[in-house]
N, C-alpha and C positions, 0 to 999 in steps of 0.2 A: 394727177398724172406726172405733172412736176416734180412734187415730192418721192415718187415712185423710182421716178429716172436718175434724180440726185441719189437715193439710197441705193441704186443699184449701183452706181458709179465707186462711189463708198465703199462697198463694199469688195467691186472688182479692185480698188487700188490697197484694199490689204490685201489683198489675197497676192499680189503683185507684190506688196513692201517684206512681206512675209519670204518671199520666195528670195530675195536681193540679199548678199552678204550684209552683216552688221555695217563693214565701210562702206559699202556703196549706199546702206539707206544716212548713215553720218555724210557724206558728201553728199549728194542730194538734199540734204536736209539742210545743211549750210547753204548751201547754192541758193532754193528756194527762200530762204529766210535773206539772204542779201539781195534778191531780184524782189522779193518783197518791200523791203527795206529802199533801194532804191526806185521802186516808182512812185513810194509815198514821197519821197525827199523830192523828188521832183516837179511835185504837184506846186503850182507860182506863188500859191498866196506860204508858203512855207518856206519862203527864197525870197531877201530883202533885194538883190539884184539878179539880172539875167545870168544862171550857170547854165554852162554847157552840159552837154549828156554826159558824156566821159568825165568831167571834174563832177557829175551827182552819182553817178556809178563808182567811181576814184572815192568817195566821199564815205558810202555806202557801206565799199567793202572793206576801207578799215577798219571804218565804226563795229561791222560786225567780229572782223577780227582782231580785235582790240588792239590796231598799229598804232593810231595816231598819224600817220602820215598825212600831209594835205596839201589840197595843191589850189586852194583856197581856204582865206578864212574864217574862221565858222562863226564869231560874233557879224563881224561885218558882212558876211555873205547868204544866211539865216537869219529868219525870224523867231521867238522865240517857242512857238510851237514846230519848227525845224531844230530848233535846238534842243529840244525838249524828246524828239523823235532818236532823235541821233542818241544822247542818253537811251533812250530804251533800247536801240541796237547795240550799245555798248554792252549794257545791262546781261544781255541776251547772250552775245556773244565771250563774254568774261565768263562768265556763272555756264555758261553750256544750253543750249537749247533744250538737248534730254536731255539733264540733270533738272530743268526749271517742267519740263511736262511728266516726266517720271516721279516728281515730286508732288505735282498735282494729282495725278493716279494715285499715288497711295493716298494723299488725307482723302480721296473721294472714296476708291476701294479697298483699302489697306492692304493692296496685294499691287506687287510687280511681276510683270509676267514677263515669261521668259524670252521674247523679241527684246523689249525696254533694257531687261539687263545682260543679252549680248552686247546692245549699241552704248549701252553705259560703260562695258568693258572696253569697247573699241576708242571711246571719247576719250577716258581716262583710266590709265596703268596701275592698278593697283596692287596691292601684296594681297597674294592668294588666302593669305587667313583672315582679311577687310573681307567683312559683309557687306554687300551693294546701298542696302537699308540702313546700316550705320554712316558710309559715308555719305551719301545722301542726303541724311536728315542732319548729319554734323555740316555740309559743306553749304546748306541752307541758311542756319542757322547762323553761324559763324560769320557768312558774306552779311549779312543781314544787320549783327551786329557792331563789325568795322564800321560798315558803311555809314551805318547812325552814330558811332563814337568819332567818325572821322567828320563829317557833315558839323557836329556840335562843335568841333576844337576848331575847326578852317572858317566858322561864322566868327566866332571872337578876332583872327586874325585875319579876314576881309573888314572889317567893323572897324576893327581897330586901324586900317588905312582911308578911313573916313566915305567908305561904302552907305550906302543909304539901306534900311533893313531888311526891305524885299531884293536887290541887287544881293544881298550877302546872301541872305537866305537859298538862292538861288547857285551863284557862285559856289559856296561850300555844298551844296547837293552835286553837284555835276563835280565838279574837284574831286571827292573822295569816292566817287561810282570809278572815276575817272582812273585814279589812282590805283584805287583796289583792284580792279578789272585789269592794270598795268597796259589801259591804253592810249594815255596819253596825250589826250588832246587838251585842250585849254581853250577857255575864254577870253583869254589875254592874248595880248600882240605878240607879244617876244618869250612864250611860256614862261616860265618864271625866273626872268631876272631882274625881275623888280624886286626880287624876293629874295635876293642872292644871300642877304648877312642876316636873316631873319630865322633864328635858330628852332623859334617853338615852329613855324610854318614848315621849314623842312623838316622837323623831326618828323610831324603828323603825315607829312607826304610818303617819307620813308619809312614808315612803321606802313602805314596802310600797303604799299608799295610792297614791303617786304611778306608781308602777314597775304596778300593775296600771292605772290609768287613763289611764296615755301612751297604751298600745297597744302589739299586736304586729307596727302595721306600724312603729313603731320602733324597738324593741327587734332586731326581726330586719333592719333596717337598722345600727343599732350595732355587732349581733353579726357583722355582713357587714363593716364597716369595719374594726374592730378584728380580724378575722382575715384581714385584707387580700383577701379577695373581689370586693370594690369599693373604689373610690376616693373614693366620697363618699356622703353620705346622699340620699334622695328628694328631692324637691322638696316630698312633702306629709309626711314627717319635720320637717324646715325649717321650718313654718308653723307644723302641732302645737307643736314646741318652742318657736317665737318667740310663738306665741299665749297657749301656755301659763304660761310662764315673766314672759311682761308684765302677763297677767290677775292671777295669783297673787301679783304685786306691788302693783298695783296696790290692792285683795283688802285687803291686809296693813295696807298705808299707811294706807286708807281706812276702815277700823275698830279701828286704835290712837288714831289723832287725831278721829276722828269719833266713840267712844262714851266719855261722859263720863264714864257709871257702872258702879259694880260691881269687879270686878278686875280688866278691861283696864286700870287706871290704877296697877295695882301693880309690883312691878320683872319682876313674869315676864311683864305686859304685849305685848310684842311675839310673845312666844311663844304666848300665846294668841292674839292677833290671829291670827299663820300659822300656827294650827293651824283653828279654824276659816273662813278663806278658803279653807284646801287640803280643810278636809272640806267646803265647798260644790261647790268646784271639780273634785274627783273624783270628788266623790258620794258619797264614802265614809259621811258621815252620823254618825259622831261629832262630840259637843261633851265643854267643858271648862269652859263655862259655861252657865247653863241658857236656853236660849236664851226661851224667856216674856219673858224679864227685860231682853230688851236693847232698847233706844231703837228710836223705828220707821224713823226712817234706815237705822240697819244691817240690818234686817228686811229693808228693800228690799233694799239692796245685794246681802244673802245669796240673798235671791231670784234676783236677775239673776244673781249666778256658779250657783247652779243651775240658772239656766234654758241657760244658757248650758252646761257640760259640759265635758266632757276632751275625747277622741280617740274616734274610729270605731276599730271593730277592738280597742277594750279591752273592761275590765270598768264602765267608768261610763255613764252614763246622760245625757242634757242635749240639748240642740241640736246640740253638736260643736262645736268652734271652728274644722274646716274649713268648715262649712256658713255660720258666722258671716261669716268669711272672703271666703266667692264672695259673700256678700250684699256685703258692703263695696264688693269689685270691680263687682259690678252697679251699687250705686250710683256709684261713681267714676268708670267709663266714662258713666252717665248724664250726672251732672254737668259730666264735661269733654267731652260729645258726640263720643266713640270710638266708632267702628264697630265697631270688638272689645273683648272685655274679657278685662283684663288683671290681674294682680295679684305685684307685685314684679317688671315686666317678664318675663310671662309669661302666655301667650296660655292662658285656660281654655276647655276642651273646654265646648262647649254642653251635651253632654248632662248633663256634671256640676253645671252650672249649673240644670238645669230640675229636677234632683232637689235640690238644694237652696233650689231656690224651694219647692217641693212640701214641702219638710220643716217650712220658716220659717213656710209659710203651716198648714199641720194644724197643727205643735209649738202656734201661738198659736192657734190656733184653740180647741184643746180647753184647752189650760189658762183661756180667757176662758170658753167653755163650760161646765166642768166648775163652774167660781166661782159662775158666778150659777145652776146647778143648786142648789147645796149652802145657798146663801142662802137659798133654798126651804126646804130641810130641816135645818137647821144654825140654832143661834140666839149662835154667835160672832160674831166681831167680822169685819169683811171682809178686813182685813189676816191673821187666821188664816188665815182662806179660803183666801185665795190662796196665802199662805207653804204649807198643807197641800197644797193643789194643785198647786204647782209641786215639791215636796218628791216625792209621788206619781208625776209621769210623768216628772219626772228621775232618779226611783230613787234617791233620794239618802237619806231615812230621817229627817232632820232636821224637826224639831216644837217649834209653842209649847206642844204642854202637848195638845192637845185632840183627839188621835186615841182614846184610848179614852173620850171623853166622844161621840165621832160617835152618830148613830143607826143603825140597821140600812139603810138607804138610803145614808144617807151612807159607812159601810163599803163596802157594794159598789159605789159609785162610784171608790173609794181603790184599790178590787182590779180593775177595769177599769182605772183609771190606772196603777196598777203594771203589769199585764200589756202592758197598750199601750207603755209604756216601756220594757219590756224589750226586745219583737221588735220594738222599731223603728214611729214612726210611720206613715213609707212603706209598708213592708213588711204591716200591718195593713191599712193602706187597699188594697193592691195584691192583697191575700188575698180581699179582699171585692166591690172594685168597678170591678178592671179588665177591661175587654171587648176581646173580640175586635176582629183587625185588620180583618177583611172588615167591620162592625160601624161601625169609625170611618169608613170610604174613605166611607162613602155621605150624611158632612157635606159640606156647602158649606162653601167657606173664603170668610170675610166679613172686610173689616176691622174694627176697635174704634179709635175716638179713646180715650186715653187721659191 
């Protein structure tokens, strides 16, 4: 009878999941998976001291969306099957839910069906000539092997700071899920400044960091060229890399010679510089300096590479520098009064254009929103404000100091911004308030001066 009542239950909630846009079953399916995620965390023997609801919910929702933010800390406030927990929401939440059960479906049936790859499209952007099946099995595959090439390099250099072999062992598993996922949380006190002048430790940081936040629409473009499948990379590989690669210089340059104090002006100088541009720029959310402490110049700066972000289709969070991108081209065809727009001699699809108008205009929207929310309830300084605001829907994890000083309003303002961050701002607003077609036909079309 049991069994009867569950299959029936079952079976009415596809019929229900079936019927929901791709966004709304992708939010729901987050939602579910971090209320899941925080009632396990909750549980006592998983908690070295008494947390509150709101700091295991706060906790929760970063893990799942790969922030890093925290408003406790996770060695000292966890056991280590809480810490253990919290990696698997990382896990979960970096790599994509569908992507990790649409992956199980094919090795079990070798077929994806055509719900799994609406909400695969919805999750992640990709170029209409990517097969769903290729990225898929490239974006399994590839998470799979950082993780293990990052895990072996970060045990030698936990070891080699006189770690005992299961503490490394440990340490380097969580670091590079940590990394690659570009969520940034830590087992250490102070993330890593202990590790400021330690060149092989930040390279591996920054290659995992980097290699999860490109994306897998380049990675499985690479892996296509290199084993001669194709002849050349995408056209939006192309931009990713050239976007990427000029920001994070820029990034670099920009806060060696622009922060006067502290240890950027030391000989490992540079190395800090690009280690936090590349942790703004992927999201990743490690520093190596505290960041309270740096000049308000850089502050901005840092800001704008998180607002700004890596790639669609990875693990980081931000506007996207393709999204950045078509703005540019919108403006550029404005200014030189082009009928089409273009960008590096190359005609963009309007549709892709109107979804990243939609994106430029929510992304900014809520982060001005959310700021002067918080100045309400928050008695920081408004540069915090913002640096925590834009830190939150970038998913990026990085703070001056004042996430566990928030209030209980203020926290669940951080855990709306992390959750909206993660699925996407489009994809949130498109879960909530897009209407039928028959619906719009019955506007008038008016002009606008503009």
């Amino acid at each position: 009878m049991k069994s009867s009542l569950f299959s029936r239950l079952v079976k009415n909630y596809k019929k229900i999941r079936v019927k929901k846009s791709p966004q709304v079953n992708l939010v729901w399916g987050f939602f579910v998976y971090t209320l899941i995620g925080f009632l396990i965390i909750s549980i006592p023997f998983l908690q070295k001291t008494d947390i509150s609801v709101i700091d295991n919910l706060f906790t929760a929702s970063s893990a799942v969306s790969t922030t890093g933010l925290a408003t406790v800390n996770i060695l000292e406030s966890y056991t280590l099957i809480g810490q253990i927990w919290i990696l698997i929401m990382i896990q979960i939440g970096g790599i994509g839910y569908m992507t990790l059960t649409t992956y199980v479906l094919l090795l079990t049936s070798r077929k994806i069906t055509n719900w799994h790859a609406k909400i695969m499209n919805a999750e992640f952007t990709t170029p209409k000539s990517m097969k769903i099946k290729d990225f898929l099995i490239s974006a399994f595959y590839f998470t799979v092997s950082m993780e293990v090439i990052g895990s072996i390099v970060l045990y030698f250099c936990f070891k080699a700071e006189g770690m005992d072999v299961l503490k490394a062992i440990w340490y380097s598993i969580f670091h590079s899920i940590s990394a690659f996922c570009t969520a940034g949380f830590s087992l250490t006190k102070d993330s890593f400044i202990g590790f400021q002048g330690n060149y092989i430790f930040n390279g591996i940081i920054a290659f995992l960091s980097i290699a999860g936040s490109l994306g897998f629409i380049v990675v499985t473009d690479l892996w296509f060229l290199i084993s001669r499948r194709t002849k050349k990379i995408t056209y939006t590989s192309k931009l990713i890399l050239l976007g990427f690669l000029g920001l994070l210089f820029f990034g670099t340059i920009m806060i060696y010679f622009s922060e006067s104090g502290m240890e950027i002006k030391n000989k490992d100088g540079l190395l800090i510089a690009f280690f936090q541009a590349m942790s703004a720029m992927t999201t990743v959310g490690f520093n190596t300096v505290p960041i309270g402490q740096l000049s308000m110049p850089i502050l901005l700066l840092i800001t704008m590479l998180m607002y700004i972000g890596a790639s669609p289709s990875g693990t980081a969070g931000g506007l996207k520098i393709t999204t950045l991108f078509a703005m540019v081209a919108i403006l550029k065809s404005r200014l030189f009064g082009q009928e089409t727009i273009t960008l590096f001699w190359r005609k963009i699809p309007f549709e892709r254009l109107y979804v990243a108008t939609s994106i430029f205009i929510l992304y900014t929207s809520l982060i001005f929103l959310f700021t002067f929310l918080l100045t309400y309830t928050e008695k920081f300084n408004l540069q915090d404000l913002l640096f925590e605001t834009a830190s939150a829907l970038g998913t990026v994890g990085l703070s001056t100091g004042i996430t566990s000083g928030l209030s209980t309003a203020g926290k669940l303002m951080m855990i709306l911004l992390m959750f909206i961050g993660r699925v996407g701002v489009l994809t949130f607003g498109f879960a909530f308030l897009k209407r039928r077609e028959d619906e719009e036909q019955r506007h008038k079309k008016e002009d606008l001066a503009v």
